[in-house]
PDB file of N, H, CA, C and O in Angstrom:
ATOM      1  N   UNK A   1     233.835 315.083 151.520  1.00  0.00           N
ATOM      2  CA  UNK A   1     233.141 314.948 150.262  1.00  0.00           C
ATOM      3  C   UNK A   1     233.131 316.312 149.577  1.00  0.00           C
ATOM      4  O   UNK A   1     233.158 317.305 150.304  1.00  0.00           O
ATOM      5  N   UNK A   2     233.100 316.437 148.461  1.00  0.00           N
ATOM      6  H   UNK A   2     233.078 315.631 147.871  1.00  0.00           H
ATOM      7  CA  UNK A   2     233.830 317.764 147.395  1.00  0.00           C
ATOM      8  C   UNK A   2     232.452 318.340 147.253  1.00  0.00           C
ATOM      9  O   UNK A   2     231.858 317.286 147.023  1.00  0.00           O
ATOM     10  N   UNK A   3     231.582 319.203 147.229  1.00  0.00           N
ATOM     11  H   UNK A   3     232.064 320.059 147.416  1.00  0.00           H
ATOM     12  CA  UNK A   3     230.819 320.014 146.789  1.00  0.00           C
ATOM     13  C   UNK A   3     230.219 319.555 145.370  1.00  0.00           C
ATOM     14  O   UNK A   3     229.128 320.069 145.122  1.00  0.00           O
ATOM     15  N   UNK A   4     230.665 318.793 144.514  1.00  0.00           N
ATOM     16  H   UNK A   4     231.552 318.376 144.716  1.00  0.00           H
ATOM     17  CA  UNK A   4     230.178 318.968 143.159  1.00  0.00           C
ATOM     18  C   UNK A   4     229.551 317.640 143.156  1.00  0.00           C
ATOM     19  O   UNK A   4     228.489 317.426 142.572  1.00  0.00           O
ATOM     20  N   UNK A   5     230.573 316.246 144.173  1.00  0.00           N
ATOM     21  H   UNK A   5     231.436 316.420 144.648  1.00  0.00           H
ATOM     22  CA  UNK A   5     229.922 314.956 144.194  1.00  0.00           C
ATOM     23  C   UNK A   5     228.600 315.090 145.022  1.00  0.00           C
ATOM     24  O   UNK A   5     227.604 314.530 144.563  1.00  0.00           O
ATOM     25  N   UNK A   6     228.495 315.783 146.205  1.00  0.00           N
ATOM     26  H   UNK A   6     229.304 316.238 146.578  1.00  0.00           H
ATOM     27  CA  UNK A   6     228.015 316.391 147.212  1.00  0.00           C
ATOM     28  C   UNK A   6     226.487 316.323 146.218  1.00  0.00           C
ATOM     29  O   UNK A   6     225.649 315.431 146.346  1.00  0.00           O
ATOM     30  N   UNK A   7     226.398 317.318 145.375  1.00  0.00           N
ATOM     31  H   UNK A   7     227.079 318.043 145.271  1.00  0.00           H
ATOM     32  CA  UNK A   7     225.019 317.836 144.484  1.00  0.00           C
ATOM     33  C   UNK A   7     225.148 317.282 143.500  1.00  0.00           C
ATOM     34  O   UNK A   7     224.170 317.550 142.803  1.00  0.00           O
ATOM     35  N   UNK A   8     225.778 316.662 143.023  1.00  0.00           N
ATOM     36  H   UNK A   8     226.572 316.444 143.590  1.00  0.00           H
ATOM     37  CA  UNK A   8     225.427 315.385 142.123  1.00  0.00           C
ATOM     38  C   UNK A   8     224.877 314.261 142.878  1.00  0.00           C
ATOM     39  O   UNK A   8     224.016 313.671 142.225  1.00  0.00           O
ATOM     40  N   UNK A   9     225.099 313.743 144.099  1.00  0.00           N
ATOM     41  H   UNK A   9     225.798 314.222 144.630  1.00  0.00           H
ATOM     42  CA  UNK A   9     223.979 312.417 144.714  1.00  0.00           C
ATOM     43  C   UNK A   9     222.406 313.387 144.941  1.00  0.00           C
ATOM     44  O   UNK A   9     221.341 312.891 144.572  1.00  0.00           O
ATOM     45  N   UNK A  10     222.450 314.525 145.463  1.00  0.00           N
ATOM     46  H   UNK A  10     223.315 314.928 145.763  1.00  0.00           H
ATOM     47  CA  UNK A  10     221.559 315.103 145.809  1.00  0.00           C
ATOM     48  C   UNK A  10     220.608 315.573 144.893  1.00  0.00           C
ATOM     49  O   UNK A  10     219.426 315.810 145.142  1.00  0.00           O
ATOM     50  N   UNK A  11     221.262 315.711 143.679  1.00  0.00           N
ATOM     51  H   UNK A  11     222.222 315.519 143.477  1.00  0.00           H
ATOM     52  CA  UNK A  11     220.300 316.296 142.420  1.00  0.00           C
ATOM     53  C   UNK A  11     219.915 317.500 142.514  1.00  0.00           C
ATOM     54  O   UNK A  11     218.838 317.922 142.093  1.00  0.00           O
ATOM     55  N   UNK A  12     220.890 318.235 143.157  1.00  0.00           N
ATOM     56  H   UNK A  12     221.765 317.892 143.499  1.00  0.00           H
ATOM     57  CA  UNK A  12     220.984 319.699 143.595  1.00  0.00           C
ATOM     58  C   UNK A  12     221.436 320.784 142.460  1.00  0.00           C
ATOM     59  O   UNK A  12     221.355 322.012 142.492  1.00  0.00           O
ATOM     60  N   UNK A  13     221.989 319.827 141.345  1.00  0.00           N
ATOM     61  H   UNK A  13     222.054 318.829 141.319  1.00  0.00           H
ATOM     62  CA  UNK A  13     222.873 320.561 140.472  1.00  0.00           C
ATOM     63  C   UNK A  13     221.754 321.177 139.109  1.00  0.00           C
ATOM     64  O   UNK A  13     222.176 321.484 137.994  1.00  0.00           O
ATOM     65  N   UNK A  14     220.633 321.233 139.434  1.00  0.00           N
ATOM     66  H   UNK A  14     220.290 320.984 140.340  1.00  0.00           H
ATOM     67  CA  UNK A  14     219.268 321.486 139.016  1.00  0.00           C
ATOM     68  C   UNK A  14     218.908 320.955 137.545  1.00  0.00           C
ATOM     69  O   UNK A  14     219.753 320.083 137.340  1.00  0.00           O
ATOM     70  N   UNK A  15     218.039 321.048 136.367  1.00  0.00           N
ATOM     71  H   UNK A  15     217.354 321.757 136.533  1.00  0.00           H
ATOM     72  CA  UNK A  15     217.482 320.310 135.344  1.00  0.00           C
ATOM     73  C   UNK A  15     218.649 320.085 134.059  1.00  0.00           C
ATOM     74  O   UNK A  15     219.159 321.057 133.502  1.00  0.00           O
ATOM     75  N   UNK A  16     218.957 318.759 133.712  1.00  0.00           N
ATOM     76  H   UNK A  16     218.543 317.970 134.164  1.00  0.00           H
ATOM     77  CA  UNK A  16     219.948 318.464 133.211  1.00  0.00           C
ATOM     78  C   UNK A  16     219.399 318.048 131.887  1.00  0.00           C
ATOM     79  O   UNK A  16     218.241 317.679 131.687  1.00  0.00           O
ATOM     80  N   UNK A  17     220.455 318.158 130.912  1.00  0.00           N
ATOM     81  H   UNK A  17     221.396 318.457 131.075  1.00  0.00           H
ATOM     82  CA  UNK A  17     219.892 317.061 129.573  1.00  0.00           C
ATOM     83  C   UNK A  17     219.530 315.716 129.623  1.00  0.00           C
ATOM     84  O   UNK A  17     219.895 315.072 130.607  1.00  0.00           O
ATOM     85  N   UNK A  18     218.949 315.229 128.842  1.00  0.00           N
ATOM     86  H   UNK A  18     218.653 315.752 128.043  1.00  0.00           H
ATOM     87  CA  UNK A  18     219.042 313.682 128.965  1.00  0.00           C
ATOM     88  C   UNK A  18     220.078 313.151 128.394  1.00  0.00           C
ATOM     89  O   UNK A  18     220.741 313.839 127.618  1.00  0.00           O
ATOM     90  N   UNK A  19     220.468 311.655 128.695  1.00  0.00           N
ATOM     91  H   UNK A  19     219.929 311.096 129.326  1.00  0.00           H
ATOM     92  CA  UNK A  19     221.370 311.057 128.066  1.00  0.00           C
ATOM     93  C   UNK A  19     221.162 310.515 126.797  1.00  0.00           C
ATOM     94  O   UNK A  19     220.122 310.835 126.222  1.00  0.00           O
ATOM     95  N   UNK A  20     221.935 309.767 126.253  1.00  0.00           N
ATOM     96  H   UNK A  20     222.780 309.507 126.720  1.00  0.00           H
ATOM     97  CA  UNK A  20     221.557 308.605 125.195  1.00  0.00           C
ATOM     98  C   UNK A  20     220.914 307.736 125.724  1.00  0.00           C
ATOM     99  O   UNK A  20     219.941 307.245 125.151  1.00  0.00           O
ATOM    100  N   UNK A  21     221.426 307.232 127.292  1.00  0.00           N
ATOM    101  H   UNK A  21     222.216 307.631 127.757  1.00  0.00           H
ATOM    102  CA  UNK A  21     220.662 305.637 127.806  1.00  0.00           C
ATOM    103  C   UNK A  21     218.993 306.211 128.359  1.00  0.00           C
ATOM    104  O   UNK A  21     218.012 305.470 128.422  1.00  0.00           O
ATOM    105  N   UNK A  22     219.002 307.577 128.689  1.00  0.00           N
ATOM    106  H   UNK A  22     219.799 308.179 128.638  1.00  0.00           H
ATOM    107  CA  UNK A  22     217.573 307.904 129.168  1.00  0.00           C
ATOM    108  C   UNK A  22     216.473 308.329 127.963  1.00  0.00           C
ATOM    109  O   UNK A  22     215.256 308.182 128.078  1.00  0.00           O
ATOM    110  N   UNK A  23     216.997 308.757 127.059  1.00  0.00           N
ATOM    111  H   UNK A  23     217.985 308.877 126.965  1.00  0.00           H
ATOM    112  CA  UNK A  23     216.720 309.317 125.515  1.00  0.00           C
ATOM    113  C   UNK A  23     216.423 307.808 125.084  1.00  0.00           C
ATOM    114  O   UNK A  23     215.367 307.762 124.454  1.00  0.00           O
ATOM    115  N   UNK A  24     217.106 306.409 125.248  1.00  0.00           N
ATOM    116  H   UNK A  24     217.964 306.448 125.761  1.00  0.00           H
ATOM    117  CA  UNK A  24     216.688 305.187 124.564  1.00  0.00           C
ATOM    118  C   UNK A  24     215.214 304.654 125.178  1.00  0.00           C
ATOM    119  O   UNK A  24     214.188 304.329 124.580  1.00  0.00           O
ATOM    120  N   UNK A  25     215.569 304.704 126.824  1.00  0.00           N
ATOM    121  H   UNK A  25     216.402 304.968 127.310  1.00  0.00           H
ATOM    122  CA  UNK A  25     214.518 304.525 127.610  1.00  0.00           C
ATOM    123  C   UNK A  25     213.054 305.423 127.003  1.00  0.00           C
ATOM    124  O   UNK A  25     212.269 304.917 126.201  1.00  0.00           O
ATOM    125  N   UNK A  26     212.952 306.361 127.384  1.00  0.00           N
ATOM    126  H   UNK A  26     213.589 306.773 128.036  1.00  0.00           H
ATOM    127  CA  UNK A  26     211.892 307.480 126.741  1.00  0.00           C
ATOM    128  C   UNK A  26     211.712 307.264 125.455  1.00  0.00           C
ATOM    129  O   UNK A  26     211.009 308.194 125.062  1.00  0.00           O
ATOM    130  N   UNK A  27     211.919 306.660 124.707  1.00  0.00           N
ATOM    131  H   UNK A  27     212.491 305.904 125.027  1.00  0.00           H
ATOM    132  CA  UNK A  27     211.691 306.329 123.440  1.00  0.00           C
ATOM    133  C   UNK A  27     210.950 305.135 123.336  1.00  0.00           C
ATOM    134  O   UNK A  27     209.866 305.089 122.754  1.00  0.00           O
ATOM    135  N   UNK A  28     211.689 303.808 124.077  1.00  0.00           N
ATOM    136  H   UNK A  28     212.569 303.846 124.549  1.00  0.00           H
ATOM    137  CA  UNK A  28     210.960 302.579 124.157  1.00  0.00           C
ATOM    138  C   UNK A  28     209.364 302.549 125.053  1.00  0.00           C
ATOM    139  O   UNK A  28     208.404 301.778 125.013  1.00  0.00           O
ATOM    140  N   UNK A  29     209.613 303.573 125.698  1.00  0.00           N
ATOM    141  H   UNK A  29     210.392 304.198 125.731  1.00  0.00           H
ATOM    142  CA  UNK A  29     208.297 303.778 126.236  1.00  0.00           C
ATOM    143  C   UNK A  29     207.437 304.487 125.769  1.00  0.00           C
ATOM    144  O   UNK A  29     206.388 304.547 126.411  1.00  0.00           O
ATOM    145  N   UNK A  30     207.537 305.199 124.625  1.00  0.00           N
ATOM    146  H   UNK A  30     208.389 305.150 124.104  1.00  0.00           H
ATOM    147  CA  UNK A  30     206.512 305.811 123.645  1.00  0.00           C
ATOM    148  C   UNK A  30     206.033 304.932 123.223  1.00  0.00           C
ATOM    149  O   UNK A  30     204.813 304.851 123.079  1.00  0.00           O
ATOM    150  N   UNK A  31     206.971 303.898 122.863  1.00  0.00           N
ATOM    151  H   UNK A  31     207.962 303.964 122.980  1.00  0.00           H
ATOM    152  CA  UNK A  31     206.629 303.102 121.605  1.00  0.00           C
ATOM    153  C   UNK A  31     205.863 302.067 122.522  1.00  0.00           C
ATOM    154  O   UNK A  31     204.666 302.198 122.264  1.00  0.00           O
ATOM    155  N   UNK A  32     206.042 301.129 123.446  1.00  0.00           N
ATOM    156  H   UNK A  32     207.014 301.023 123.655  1.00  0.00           H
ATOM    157  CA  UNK A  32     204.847 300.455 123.973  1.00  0.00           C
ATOM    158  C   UNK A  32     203.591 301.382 124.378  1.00  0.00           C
ATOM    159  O   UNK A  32     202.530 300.771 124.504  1.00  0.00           O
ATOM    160  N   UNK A  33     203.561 302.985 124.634  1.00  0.00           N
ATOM    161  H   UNK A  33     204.423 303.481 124.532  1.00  0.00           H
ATOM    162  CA  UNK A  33     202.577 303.173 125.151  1.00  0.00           C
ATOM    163  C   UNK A  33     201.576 303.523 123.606  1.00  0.00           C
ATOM    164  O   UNK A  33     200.392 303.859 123.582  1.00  0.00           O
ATOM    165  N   UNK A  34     202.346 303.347 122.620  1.00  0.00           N
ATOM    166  H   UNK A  34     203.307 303.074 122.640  1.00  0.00           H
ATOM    167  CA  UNK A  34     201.490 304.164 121.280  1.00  0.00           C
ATOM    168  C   UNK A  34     200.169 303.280 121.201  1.00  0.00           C
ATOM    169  O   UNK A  34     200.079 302.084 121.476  1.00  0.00           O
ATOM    170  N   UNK A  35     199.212 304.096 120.783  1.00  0.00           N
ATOM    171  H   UNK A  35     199.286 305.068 120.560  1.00  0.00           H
ATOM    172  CA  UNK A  35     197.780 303.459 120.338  1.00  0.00           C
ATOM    173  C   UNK A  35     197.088 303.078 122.200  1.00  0.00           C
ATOM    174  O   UNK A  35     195.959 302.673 122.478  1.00  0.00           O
ATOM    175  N   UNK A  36     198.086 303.351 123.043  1.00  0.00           N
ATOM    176  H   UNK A  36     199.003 303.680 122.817  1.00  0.00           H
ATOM    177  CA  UNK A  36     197.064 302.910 124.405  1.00  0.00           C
ATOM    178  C   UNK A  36     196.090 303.772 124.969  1.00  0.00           C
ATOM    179  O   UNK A  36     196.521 304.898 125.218  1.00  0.00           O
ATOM    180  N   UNK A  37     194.831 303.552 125.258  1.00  0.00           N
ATOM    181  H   UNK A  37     194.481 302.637 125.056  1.00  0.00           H
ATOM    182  CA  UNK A  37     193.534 304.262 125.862  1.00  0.00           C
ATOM    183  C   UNK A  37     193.749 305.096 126.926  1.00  0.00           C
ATOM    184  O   UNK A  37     193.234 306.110 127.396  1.00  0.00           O
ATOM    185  N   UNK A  38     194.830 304.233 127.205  1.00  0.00           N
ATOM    186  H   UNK A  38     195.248 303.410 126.822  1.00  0.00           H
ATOM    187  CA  UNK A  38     195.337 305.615 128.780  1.00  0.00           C
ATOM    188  C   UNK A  38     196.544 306.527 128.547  1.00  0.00           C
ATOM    189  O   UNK A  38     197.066 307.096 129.506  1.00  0.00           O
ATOM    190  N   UNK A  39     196.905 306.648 127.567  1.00  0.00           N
ATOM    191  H   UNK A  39     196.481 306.185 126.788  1.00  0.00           H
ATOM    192  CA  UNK A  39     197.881 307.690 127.189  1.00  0.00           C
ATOM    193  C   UNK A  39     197.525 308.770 127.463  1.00  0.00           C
ATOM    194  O   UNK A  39     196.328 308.927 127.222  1.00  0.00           O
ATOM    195  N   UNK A  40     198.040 309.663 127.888  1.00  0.00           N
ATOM    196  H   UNK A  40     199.012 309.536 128.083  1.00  0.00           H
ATOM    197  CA  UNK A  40     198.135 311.186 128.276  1.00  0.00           C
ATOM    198  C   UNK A  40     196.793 311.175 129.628  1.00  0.00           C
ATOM    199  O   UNK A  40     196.716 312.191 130.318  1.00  0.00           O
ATOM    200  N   UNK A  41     195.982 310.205 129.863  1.00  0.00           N
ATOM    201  H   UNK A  41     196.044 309.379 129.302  1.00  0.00           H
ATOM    202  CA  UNK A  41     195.334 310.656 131.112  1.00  0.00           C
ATOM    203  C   UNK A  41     195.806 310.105 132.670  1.00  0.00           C
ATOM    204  O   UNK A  41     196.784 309.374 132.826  1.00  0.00           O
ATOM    205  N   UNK A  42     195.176 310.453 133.485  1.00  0.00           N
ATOM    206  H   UNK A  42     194.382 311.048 133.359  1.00  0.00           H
ATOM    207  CA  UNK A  42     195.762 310.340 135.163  1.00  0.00           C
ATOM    208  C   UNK A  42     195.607 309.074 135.269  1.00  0.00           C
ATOM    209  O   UNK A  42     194.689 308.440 134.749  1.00  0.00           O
ATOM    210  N   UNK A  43     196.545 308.593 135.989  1.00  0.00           N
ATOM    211  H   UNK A  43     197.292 309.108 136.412  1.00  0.00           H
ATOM    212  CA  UNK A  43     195.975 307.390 136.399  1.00  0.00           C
ATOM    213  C   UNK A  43     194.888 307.119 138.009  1.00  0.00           C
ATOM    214  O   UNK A  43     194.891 307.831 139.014  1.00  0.00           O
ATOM    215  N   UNK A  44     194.332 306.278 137.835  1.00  0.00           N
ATOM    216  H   UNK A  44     194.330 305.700 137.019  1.00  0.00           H
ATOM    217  CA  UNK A  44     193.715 306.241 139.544  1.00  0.00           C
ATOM    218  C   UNK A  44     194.629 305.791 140.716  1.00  0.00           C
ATOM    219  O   UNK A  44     195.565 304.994 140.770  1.00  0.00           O
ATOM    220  N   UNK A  45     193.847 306.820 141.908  1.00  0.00           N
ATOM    221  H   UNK A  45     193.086 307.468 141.864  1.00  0.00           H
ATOM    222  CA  UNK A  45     194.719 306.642 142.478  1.00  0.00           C
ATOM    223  C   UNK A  45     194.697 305.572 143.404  1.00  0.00           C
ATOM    224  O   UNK A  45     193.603 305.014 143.489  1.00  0.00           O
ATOM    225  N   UNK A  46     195.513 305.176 144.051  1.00  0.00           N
ATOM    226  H   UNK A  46     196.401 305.630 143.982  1.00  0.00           H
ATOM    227  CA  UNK A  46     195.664 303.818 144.964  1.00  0.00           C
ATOM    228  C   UNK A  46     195.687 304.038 146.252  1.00  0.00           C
ATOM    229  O   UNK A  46     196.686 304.455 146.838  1.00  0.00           O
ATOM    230  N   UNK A  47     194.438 303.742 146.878  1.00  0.00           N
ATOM    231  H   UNK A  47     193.627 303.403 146.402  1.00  0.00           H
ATOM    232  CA  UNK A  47     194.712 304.235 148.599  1.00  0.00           C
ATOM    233  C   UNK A  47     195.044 303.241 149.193  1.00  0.00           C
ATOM    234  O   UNK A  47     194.721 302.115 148.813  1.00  0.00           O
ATOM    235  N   UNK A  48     195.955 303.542 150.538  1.00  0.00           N
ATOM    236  H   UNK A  48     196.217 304.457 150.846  1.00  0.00           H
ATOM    237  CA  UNK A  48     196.404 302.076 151.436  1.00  0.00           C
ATOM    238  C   UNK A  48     196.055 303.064 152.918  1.00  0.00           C
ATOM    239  O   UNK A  48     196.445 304.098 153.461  1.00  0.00           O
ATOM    240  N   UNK A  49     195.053 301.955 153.115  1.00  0.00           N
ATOM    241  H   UNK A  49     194.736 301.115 152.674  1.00  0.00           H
ATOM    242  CA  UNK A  49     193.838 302.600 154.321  1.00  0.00           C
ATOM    243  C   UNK A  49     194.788 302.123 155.712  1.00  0.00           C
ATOM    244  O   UNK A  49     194.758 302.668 156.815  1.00  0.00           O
ATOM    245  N   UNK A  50     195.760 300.756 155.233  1.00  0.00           N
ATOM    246  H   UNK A  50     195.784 300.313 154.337  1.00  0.00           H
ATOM    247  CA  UNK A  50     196.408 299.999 156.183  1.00  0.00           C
ATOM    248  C   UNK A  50     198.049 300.333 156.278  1.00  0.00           C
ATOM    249  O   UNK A  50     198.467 300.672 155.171  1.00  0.00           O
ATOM    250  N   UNK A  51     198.814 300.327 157.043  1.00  0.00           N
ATOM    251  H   UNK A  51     198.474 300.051 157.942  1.00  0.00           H
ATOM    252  CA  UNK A  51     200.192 300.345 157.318  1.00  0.00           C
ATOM    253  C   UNK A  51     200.498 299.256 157.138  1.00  0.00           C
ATOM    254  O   UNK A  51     199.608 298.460 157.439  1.00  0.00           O
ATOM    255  N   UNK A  52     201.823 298.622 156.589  1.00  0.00           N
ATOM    256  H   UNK A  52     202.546 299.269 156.345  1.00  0.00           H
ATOM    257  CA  UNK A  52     202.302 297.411 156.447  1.00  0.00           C
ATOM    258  C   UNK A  52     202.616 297.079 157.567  1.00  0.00           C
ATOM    259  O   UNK A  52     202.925 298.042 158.268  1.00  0.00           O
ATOM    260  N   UNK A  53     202.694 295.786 158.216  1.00  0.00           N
ATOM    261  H   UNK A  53     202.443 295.004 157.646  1.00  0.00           H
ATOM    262  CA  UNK A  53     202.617 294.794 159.086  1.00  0.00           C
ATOM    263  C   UNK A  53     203.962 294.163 159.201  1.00  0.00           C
ATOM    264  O   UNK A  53     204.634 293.866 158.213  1.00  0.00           O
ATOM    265  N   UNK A  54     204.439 293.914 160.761  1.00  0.00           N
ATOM    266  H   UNK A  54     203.894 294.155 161.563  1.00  0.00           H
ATOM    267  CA  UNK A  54     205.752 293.396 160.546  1.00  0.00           C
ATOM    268  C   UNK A  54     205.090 291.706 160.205  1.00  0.00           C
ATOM    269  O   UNK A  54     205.791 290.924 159.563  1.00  0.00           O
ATOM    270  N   UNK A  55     204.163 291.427 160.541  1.00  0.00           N
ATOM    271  H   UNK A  55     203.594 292.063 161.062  1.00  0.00           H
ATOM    272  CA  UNK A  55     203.878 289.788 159.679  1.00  0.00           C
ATOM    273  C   UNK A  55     203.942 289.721 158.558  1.00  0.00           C
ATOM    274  O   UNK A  55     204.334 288.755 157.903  1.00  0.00           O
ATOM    275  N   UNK A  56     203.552 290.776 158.164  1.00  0.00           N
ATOM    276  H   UNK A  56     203.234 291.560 158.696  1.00  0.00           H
ATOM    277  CA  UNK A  56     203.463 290.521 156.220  1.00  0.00           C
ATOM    278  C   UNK A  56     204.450 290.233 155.844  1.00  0.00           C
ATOM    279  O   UNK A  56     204.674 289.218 155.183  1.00  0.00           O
ATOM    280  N   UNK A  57     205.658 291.468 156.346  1.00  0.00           N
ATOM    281  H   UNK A  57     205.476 292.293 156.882  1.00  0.00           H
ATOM    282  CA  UNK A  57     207.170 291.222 155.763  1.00  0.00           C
ATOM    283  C   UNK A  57     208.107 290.091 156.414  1.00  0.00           C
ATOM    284  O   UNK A  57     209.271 289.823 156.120  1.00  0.00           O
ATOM    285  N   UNK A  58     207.388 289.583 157.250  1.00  0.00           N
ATOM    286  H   UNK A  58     206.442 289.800 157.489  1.00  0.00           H
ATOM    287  CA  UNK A  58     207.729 288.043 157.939  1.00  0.00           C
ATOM    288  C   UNK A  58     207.984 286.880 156.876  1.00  0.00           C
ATOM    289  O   UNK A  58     208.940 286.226 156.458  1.00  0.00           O
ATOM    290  N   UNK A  59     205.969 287.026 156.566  1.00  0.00           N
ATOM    291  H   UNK A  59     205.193 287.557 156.905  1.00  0.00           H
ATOM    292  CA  UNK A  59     205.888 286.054 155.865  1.00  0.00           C
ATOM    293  C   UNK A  59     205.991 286.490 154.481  1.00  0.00           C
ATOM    294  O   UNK A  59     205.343 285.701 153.794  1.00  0.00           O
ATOM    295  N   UNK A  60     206.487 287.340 153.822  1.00  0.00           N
ATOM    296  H   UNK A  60     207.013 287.981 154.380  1.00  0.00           H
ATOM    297  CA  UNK A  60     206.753 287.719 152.888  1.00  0.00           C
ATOM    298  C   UNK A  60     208.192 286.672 152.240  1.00  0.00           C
ATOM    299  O   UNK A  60     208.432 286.050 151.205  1.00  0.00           O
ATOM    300  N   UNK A  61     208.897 286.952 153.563  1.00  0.00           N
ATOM    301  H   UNK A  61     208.702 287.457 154.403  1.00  0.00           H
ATOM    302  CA  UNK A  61     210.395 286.396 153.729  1.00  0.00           C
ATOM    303  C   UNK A  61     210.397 284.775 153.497  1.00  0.00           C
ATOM    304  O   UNK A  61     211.291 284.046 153.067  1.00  0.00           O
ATOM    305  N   UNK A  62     209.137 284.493 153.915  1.00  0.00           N
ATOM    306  H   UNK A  62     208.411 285.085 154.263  1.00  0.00           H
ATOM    307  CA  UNK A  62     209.241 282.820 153.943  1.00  0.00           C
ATOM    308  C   UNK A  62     209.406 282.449 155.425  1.00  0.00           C
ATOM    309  O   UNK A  62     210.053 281.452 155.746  1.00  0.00           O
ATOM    310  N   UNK A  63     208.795 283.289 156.367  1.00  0.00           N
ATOM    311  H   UNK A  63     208.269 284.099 156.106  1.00  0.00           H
ATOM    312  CA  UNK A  63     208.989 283.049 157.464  1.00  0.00           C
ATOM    313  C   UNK A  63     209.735 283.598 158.179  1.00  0.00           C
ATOM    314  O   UNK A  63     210.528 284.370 157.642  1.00  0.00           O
ATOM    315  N   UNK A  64     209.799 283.393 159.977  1.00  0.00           N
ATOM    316  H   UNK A  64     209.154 282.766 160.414  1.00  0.00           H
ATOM    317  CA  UNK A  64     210.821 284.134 160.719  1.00  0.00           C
ATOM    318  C   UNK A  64     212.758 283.785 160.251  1.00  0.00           C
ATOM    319  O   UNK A  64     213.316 282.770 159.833  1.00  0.00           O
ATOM    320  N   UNK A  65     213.164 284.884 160.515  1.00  0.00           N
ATOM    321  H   UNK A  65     212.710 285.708 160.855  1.00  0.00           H
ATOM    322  CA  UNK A  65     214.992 284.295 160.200  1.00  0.00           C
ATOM    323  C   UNK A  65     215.120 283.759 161.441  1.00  0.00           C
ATOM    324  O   UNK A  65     214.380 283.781 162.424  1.00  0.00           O
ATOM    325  N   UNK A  66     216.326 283.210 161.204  1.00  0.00           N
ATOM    326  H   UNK A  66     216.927 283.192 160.405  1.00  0.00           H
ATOM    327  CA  UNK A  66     216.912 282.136 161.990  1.00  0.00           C
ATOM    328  C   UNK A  66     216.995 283.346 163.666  1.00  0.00           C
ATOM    329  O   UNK A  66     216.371 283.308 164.727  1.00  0.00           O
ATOM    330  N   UNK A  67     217.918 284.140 163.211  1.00  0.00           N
ATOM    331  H   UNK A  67     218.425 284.171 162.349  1.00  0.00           H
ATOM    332  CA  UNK A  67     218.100 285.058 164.344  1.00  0.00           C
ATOM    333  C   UNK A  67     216.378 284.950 164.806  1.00  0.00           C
ATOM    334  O   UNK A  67     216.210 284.207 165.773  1.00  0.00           O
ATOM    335  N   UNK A  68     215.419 285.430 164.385  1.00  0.00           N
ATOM    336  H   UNK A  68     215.556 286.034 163.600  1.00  0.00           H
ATOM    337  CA  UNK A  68     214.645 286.159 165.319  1.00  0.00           C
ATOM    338  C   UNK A  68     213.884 284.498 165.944  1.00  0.00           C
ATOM    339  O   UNK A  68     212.968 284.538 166.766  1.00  0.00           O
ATOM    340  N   UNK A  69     214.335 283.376 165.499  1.00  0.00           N
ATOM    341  H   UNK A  69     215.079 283.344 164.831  1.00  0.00           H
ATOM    342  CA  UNK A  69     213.490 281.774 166.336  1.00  0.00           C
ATOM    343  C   UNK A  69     214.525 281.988 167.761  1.00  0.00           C
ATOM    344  O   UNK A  69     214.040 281.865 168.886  1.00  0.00           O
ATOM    345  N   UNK A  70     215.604 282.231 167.604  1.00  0.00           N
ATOM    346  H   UNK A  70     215.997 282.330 166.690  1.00  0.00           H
ATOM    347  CA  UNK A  70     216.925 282.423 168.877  1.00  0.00           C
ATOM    348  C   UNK A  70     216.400 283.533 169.720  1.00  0.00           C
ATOM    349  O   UNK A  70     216.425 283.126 170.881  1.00  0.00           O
ATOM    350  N   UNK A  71     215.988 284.615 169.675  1.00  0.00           N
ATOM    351  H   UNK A  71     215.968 284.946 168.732  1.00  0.00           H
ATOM    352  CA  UNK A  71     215.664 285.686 170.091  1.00  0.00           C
ATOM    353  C   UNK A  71     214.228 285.313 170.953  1.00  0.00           C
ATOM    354  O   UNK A  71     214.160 285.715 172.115  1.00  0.00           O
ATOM    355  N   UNK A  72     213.241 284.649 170.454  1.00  0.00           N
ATOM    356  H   UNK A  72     213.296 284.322 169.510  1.00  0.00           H
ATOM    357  CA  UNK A  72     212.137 284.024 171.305  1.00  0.00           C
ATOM    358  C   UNK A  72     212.908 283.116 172.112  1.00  0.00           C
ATOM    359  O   UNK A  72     213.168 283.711 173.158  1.00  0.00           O
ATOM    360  N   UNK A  73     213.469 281.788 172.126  1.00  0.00           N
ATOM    361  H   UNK A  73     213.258 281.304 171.277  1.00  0.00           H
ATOM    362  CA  UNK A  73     213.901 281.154 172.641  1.00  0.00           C
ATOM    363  C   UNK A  73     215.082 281.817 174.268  1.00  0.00           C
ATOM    364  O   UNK A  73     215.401 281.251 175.314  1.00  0.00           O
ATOM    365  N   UNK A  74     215.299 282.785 173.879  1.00  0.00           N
ATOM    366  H   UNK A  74     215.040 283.245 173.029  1.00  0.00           H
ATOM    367  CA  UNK A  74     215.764 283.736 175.113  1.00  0.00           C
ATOM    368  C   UNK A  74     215.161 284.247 175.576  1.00  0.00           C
ATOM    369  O   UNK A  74     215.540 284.958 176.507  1.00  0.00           O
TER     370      UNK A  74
END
C-alpha cells in the first residue's frame, strides 16, 4: 500500500477543505437547524450504566440464526 493511500484512509494527511458534497451537507443543516432553541448549546449527555447484551443483539436479529439452533443441538 503507497504512503499517500496509506494517510488518506487514516486521515493522517491533516485539515482539508471541504467539498461541494460536504459544503451542500453543512448548508442543509443550517438551514433545518435555523430558528431552533438548541442551536449553538451542548447537548445532554447520555449515560449507558449497562453493556450491551449478547440477547439484545439476538433478539434484535429476530432471534437465534440458524447456525447458532445447530450449535446447541451439538
Amino acid at each position: 500500500m503507497e504512503r499517500k493511500e496509506r494517510e488518506w484512509i487514516l486521515g493522517e494527511g491533516g485539515i482539508r477543505d471541504e467539498n461541494p458534497i460536504e459544503r451542500r451537507r453543512r448548508l442543509a443543516v443550517d438551514r433545518d437547524l435555523e430558528g431552533s432553541p438548541h442551536r449553538g448549546k451542548p447537548l445532554r449527555r447520555r449515560y449507558r450504566n449497562a453493556a450491551p447484551s449478547v440477547d439484545g443483539y439476538v433478539a434484535s436479529l429476530g432471534g437465534p440464526l440458524p447456525y447458532m439452533v445447530r450449535l446447541r443441538e451439538i
